[in-house]
MARTI-888611 format. One line per 2 residues: their letters; for each residue y, x, z of C-alpha. Coordinates in nm, 3 decimals. Layout:
N
a	Y,X,Z; ...
This chain:
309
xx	0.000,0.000,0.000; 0.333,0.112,-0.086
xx	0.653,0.045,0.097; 0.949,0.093,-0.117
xx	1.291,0.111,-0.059; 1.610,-0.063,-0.165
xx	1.463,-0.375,-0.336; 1.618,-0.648,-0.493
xx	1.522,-0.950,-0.307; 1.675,-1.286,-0.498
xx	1.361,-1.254,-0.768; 1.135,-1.299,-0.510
xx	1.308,-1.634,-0.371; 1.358,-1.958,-0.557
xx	1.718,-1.946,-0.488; 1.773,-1.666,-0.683
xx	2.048,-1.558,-0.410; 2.054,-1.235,-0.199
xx	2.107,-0.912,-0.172; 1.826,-0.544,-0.108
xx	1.596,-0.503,0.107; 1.621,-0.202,0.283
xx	1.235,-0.134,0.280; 0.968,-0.363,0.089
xx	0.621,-0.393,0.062; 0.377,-0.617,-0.070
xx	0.068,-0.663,0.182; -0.255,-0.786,0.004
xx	-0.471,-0.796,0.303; -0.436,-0.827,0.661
xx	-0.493,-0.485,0.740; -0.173,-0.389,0.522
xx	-0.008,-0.656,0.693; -0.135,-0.423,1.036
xx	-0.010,-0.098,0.845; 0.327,-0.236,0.743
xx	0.390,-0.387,1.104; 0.307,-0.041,1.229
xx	0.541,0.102,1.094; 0.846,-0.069,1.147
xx	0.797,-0.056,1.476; 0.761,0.297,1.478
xx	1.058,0.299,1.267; 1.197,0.053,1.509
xx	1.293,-0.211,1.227; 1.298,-0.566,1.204
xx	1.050,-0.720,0.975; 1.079,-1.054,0.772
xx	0.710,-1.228,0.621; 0.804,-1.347,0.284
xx	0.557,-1.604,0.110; 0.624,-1.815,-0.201
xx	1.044,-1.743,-0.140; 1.137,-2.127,-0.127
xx	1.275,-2.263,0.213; 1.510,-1.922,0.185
xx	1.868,-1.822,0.214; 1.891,-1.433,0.179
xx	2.231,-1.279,0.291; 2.477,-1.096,0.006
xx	2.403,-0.772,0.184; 2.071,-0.812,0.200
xx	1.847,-0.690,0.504; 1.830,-0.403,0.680
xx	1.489,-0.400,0.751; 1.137,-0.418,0.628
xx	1.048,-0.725,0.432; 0.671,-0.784,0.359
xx	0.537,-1.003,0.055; 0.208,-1.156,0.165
xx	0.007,-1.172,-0.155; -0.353,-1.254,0.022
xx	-0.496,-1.559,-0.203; -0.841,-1.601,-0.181
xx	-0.991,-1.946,-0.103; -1.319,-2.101,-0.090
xx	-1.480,-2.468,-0.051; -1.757,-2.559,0.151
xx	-1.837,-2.927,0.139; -1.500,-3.125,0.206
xx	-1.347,-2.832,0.378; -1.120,-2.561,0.237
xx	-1.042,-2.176,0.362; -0.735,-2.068,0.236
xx	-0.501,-1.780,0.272; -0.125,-1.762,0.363
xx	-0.043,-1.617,0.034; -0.221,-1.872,-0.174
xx	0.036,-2.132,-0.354; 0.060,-2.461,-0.226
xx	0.029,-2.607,-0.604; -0.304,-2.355,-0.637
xx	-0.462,-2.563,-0.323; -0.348,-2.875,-0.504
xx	-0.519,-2.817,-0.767; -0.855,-2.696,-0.600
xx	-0.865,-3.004,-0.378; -0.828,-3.174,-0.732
xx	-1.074,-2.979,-0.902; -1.348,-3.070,-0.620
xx	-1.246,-3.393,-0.606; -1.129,-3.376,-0.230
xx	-0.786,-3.581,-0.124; -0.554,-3.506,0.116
xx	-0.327,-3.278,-0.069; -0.189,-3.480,-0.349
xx	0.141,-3.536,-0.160; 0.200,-3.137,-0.236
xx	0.217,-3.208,-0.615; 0.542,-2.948,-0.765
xx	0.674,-2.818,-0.418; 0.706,-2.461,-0.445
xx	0.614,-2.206,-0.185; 0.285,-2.062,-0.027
xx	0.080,-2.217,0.242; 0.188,-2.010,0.501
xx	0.513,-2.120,0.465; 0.425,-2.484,0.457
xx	0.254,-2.448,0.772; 0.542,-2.259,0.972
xx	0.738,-2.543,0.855; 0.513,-2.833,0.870
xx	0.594,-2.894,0.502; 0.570,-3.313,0.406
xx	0.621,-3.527,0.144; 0.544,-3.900,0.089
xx	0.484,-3.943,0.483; 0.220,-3.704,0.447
xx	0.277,-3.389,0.672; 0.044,-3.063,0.581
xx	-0.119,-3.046,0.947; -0.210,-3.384,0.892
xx	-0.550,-3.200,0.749; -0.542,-2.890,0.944
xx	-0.867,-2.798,1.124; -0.804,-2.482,1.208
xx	-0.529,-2.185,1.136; -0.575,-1.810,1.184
xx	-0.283,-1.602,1.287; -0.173,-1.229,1.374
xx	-0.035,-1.148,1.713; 0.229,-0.893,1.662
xx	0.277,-0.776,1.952; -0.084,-0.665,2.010
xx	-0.167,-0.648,1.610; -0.491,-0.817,1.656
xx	-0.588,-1.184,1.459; -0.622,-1.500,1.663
xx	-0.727,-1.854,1.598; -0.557,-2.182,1.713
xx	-0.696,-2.553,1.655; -0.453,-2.782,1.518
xx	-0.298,-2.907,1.858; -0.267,-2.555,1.950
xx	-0.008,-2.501,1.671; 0.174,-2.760,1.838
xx	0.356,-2.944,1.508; 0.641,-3.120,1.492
xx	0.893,-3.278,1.250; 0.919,-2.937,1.044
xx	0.807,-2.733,1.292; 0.541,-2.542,1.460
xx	0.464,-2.283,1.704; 0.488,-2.036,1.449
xx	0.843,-2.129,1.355; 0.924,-2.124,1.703
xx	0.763,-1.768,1.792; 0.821,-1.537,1.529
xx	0.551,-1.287,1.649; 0.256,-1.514,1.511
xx	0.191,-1.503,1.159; -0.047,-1.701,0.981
xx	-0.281,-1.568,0.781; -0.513,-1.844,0.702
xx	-0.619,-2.199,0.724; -0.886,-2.412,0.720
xx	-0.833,-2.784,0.582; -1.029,-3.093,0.652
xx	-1.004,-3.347,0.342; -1.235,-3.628,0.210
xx	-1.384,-3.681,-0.115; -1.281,-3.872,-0.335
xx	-1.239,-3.990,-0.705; -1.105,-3.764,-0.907
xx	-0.928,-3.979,-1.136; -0.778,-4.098,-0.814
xx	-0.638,-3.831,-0.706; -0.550,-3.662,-1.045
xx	-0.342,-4.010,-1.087; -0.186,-3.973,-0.756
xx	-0.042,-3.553,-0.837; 0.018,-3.660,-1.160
xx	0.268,-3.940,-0.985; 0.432,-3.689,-0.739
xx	0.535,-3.450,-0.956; 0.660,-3.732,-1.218
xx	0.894,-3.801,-0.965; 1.008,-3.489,-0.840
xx	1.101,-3.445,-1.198; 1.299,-3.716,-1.191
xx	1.482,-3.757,-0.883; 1.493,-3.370,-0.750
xx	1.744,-3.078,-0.933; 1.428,-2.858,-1.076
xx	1.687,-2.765,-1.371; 1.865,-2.536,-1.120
xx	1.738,-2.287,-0.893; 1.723,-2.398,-0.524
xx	1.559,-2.344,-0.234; 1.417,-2.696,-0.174
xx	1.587,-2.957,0.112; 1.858,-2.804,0.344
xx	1.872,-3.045,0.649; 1.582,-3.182,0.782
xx	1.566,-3.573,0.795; 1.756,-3.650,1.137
xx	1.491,-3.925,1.364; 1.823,-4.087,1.535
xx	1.851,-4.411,1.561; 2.217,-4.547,1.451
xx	2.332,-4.854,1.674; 2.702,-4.810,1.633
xx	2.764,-5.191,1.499; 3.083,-5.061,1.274
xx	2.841,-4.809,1.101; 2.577,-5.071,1.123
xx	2.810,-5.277,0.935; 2.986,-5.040,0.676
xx	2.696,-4.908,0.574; 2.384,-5.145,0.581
xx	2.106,-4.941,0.459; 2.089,-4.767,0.806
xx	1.958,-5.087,0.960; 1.625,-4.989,0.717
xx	1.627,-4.627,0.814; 1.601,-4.748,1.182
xx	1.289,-4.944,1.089; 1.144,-4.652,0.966
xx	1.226,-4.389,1.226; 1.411,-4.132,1.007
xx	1.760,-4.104,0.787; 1.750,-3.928,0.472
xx	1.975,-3.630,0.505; 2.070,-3.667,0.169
xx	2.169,-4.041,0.201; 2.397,-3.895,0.486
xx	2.566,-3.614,0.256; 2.608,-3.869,-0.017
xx	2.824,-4.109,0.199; 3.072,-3.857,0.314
xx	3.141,-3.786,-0.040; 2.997,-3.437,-0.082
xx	2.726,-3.543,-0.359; 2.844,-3.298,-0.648
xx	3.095,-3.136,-0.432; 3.105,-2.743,-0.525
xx	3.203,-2.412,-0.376; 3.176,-2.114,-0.552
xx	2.807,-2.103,-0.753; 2.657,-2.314,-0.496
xx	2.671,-2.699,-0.528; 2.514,-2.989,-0.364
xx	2.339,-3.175,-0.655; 2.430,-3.488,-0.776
xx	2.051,-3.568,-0.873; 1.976,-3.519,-0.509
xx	2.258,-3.447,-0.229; 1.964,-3.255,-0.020
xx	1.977,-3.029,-0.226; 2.194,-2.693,-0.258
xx	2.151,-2.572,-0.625; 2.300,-2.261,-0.756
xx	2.473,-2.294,-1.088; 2.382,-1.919,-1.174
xx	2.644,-1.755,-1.016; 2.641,-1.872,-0.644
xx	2.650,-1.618,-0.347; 2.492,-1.668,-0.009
xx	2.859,-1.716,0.168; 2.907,-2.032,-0.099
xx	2.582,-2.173,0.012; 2.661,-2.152,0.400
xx	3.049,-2.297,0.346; 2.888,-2.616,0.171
xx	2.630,-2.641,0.476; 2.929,-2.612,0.740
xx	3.094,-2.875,0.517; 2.775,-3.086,0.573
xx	2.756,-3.040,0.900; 3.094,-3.098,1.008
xx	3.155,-3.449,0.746; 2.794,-3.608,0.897
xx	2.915,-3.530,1.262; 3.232,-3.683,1.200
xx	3.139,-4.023,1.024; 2.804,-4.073,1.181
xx	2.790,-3.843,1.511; 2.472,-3.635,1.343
xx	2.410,-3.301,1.427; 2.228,-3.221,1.099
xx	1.961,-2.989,1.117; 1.924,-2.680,0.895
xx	1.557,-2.658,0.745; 1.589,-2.375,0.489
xx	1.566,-1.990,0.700; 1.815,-1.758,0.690
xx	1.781,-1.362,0.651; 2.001,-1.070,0.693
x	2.294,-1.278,0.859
């Protein structure tokens, strides 16, 4: 394994935003994962686990430390279960639960990213989370370098969330997933659907790094809001507002700064024009924040990670 230095890192996100990394590698196994762990700390560096790059906001100037690529893929199906690695895409497990006629995944149809990733975020879709069909997921302990397993309550998931998000010293390296058969035709129907209408009603024209806020699970019971804007009455019955609903009634759908612009497609949605920079991406998310709190008393919630600020 090679670690290299002063690497360009927007190629390796979907955002296409960001500055060098001060060291790189690309781990294709766990134990390079070990070797490259070892030695930033003996380096005494700070290390960032990439996966498929969406989900990602990489700073102008970069980062000053080590980032490592995980590009472990393998996978295997036994029965109605599936062993995966972080580094595998999430649209590559699709399509494997498709091809053995096992359901569960469809919901993952055209979102971008690796399975690692979906898991330290909980990734969901269609009101279908990813742990939903987690058995099992295998992590390494970086502190003590050695791989661990945790059942699916142990990874204690949330609303785009998970223990991994929360402690940065477990990486996942693997999971297992628990589907059920099914018919194929089914199922081919159902990713066929998904990504139909993530062509339709998401920016894939532009790069982007996927939602920014996560979905905020407050009720609204203000009877002027209630009143002025009665669509929330139907988000209450369903325990979560669209962030993007929320950015679209303060007026910022299509609003621009710099590169960066929320799309008009989808107001979730940061796309960069081909030109933005990091700093225009963070100035429409204070914008955001500071319009949703204002109108509608929401603290919105950023879901997309930030590195090198």
């Amino acid at each position: 394994m090679e670690i290299q230095e002063n690497v360009e890192l927007k190629d390796y996100t979907t955002f296409k935003i960001g500055g060098s990394a001060k060291y790189f590698c690309i781990a294709k196994s766990t134990e390079d994962l070990q070797i490259a762990l070892h030695f930033a700390k003996e380096k005494k560096l700070k290390f960032f686990v990439l996966g498929g790059g969406s989900n990602l906001l990489i700073s102008d100037k970069g980062f000053g430390g080590l980032v490592i690529k995980l590009k472990f893929e393998s996978c295997k199906v036994n029965k109605n279960k599936i062993s995966v690695d972080a580094g595998l895409s999430l649209s590559k497990l699709v399509h494997l639960a498709l091809d053995n006629s096992l359901s569960g995944m469809d919901w993952a149809s055209g979102i971008p990213g690796s399975v690692g990733g979906a898991i330290y975020g909980n990734a969901q879709a269609f009101g279908t989370k990813i742990s939903d069909n987690i058995k099992e997921v295998e992590y390494l302990d970086v502190k003590s370098l050695k791989v661990k397993k945790a059942f699916k309550k142990q990874c204690a998931f949330t609303l785009k969330n998970s223990i991994f998000k929360k402690n940065k010293d477990l990486i996942v390296l693997s999971a297992i997933f628990e589907l059920k058969k099914g018919n194929k035709e089914e199922i081919r129907k159902n990713v066929l659907e998904h990504i139909n209408y993530r062509k339709k009603n998401h920016p894939i024209s532009f790069a982007s790094a996927g939602s920014v806020f996560v979905n905020t699970e407050k009720k609204i019971t203000n009877k002027n809001l209630l009143a002025k804007f009665p669509e929330l009455k139907y988000f209450n019955s369903k325990g979560a507002i669209p962030s993007g609903y929320l950015i679209e009634r303060v007026g910022l759908s299509g609003k621009q700064i710099g590169g960066a612009k929320f799309s008009d497609i989808h107001a979730n949605f940061i796309v960069n024009t081909g030109s933005a920079k990091a700093e225009d991406v963070l100035k429409l998310i204070k914008l955001a924040k500071q319009k949703v709190k204002k109108v509608f008393n929401i603290n919105l919630e950023t879901e997309i990670q930030l590195m090198g600020f």
